[in-house]
KENU-717180 format. One record per residue (C-alpha): y, x, z; residue in three letters; residue number from 1. Coordinates in steps of 0.001 Angstrom, whole numbers, m for minus. Layout:
LOMI       yy       xx       zz  kelum  bado
LOMI        Y        X        Z    ALA   NUM
...
//
This chain:
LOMI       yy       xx       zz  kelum  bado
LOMI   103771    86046   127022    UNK     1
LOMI   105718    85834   123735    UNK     2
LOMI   103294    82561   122808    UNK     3
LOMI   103882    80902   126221    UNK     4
LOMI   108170    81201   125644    UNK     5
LOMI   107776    80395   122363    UNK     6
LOMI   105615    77315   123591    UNK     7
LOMI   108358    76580   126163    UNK     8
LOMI   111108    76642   123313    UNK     9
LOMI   109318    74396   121449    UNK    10
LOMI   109583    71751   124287    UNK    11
LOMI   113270    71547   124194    UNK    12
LOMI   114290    72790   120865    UNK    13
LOMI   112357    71929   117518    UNK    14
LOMI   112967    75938   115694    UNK    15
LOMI   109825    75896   113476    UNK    16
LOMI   110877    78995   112100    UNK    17
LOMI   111102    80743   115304    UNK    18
LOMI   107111    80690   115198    UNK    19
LOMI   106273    82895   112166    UNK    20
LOMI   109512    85280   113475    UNK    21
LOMI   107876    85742   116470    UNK    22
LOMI   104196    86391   114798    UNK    23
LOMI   105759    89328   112787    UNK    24
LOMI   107166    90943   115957    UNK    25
LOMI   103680    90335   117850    UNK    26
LOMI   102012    92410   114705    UNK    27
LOMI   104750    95247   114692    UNK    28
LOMI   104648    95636   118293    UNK    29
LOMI   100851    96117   117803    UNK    30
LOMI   100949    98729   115502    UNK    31
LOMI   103291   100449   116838    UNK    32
LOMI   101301   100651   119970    UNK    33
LOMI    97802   101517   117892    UNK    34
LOMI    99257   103613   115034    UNK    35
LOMI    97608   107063   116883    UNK    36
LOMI    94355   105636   117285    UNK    37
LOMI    94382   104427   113865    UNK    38
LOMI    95681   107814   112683    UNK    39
LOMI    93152   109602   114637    UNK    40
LOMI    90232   107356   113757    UNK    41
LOMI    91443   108168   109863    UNK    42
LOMI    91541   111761   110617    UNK    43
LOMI    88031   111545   111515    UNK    44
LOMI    86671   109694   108898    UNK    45
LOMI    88505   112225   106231    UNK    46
LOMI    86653   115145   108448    UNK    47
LOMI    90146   116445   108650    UNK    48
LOMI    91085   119660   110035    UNK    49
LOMI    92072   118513   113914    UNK    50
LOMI    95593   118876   114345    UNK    51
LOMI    97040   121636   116534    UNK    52
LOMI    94191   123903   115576    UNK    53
LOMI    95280   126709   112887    UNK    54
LOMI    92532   128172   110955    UNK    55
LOMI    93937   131327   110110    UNK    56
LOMI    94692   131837   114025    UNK    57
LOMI    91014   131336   114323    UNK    58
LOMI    89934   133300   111617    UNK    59
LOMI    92060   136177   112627    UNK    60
LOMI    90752   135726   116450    UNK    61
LOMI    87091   136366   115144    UNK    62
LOMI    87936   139478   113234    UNK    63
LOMI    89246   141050   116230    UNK    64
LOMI    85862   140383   118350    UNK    65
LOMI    83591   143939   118484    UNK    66
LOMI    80804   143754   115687    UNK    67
LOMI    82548   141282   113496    UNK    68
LOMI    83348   142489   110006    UNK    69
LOMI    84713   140094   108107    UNK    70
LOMI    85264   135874   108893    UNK    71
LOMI    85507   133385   105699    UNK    72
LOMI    84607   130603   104471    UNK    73
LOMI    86018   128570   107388    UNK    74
LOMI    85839   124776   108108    UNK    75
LOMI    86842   122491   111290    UNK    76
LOMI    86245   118824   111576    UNK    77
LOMI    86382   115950   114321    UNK    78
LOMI    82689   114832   115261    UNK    79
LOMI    84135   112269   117501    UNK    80
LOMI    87796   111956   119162    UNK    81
LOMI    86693   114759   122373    UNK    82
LOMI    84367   116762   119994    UNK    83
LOMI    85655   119819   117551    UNK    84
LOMI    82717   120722   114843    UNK    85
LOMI    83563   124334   113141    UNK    86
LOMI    81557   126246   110517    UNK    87
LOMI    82247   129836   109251    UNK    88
LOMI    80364   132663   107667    UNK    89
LOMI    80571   135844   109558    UNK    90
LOMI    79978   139284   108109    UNK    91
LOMI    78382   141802   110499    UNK    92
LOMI    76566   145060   110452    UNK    93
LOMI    72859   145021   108964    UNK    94
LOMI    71092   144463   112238    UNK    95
LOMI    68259   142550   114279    UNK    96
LOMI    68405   139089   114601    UNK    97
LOMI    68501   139120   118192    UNK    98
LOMI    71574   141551   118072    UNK    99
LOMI    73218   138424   115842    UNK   100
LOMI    72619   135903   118262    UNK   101
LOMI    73719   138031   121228    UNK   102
LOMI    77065   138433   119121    UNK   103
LOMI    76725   134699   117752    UNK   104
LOMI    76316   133596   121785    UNK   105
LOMI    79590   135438   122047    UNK   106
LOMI    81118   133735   119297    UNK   107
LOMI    80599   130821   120533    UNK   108
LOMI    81781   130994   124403    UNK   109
LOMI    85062   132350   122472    UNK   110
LOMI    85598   129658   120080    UNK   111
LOMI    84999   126690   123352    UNK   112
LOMI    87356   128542   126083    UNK   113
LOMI    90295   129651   123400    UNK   114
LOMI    90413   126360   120898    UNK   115
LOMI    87999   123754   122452    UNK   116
LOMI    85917   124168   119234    UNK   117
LOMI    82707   122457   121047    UNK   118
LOMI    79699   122467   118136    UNK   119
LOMI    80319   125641   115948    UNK   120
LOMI    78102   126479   113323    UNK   121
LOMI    77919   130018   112538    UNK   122
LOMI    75787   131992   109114    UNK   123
LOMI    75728   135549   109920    UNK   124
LOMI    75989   138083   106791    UNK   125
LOMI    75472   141738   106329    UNK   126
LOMI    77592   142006   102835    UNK   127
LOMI    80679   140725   101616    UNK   128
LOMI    80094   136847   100136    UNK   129
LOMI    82525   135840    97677    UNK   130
LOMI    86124   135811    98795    UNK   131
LOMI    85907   132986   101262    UNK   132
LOMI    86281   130106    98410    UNK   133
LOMI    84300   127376    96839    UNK   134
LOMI    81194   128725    96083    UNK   135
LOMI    80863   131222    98022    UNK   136
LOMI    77167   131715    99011    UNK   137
LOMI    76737   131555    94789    UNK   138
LOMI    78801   134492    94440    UNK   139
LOMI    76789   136295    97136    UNK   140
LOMI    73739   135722    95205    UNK   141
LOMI    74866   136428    91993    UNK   142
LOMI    75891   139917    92754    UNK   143
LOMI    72905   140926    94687    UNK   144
LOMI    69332   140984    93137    UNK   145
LOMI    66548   139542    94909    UNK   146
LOMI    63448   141740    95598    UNK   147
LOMI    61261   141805    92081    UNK   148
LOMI    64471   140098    90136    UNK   149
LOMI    65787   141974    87131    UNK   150
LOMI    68857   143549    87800    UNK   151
LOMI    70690   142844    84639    UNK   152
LOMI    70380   139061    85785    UNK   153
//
């Protein structure tokens, strides 16, 4: 619309300038209009944490579920714009596996219905694992032997 006024100005008066003016205000109005996708679409490429979604309000939801020991170690990302991915490490009694994924199953249905976290990933643990920083399977390992390790090691 702006090209088709400017057009019709043109006809009757000769403002050259009026041409690059109008140009800049075409871009601006763009970007104004596309900034959030562009800020979204950056967000996701970063693998930033989504906004509105508070990991320590998550981590302190998980504690509070029966079984759950300990939660650390915690990381959400964008997969896509509709899609939430979410890792954690989850300390639990020393029990079967199938008792883990019953919990795990739990987990899960939680995570979707309270924060729309859609693909979590979830590594269950039956001893405290570092304090929840870098490294943190490392310092799991390095404090407990493996079978027919030395000790001292």
């Amino acid at each position: 619309v702006v090209v088709l006024i400017n057009g019709v100005i043109f006809l009757f008066k000769p403002w050259y300038w009026l041409d690059p003016l109008l140009s800049v205000l075409i871009v601006l109005f763009i970007l104004k209009n596309c900034w959030s996708i562009l800020s979204a679409a950056g967000g996701i490429l970063m693998n930033a944490t989504p906004r509105g979604l508070d990991l320590e309000e998550v981590k302190a939801f998980l504690a509070k579920i029966p079984g759950v020991r300990d939660v650390h170690y915690l990381h959400a990302w964008h997969i896509s714009a509709d899609s939430i991915g979410f890792s954690c490490h989850v300390n639990v009694a020393d029990q079967w596996v199938s008792e883990s994924e019953k919990l795990g199953d739990e987990i899960r249905r939680a995570l979707s219905i309270r924060f729309g976290i859609d693909h979590p990933v979830l590594q269950f643990e039956t001893e405290a694992c570092g304090n929840g920083g870098l490294l943190c399977e490392m310092s799991c390992r390095r404090r407990r032997p493996t079978r027919g390790s030395d000790p001292g090691v």
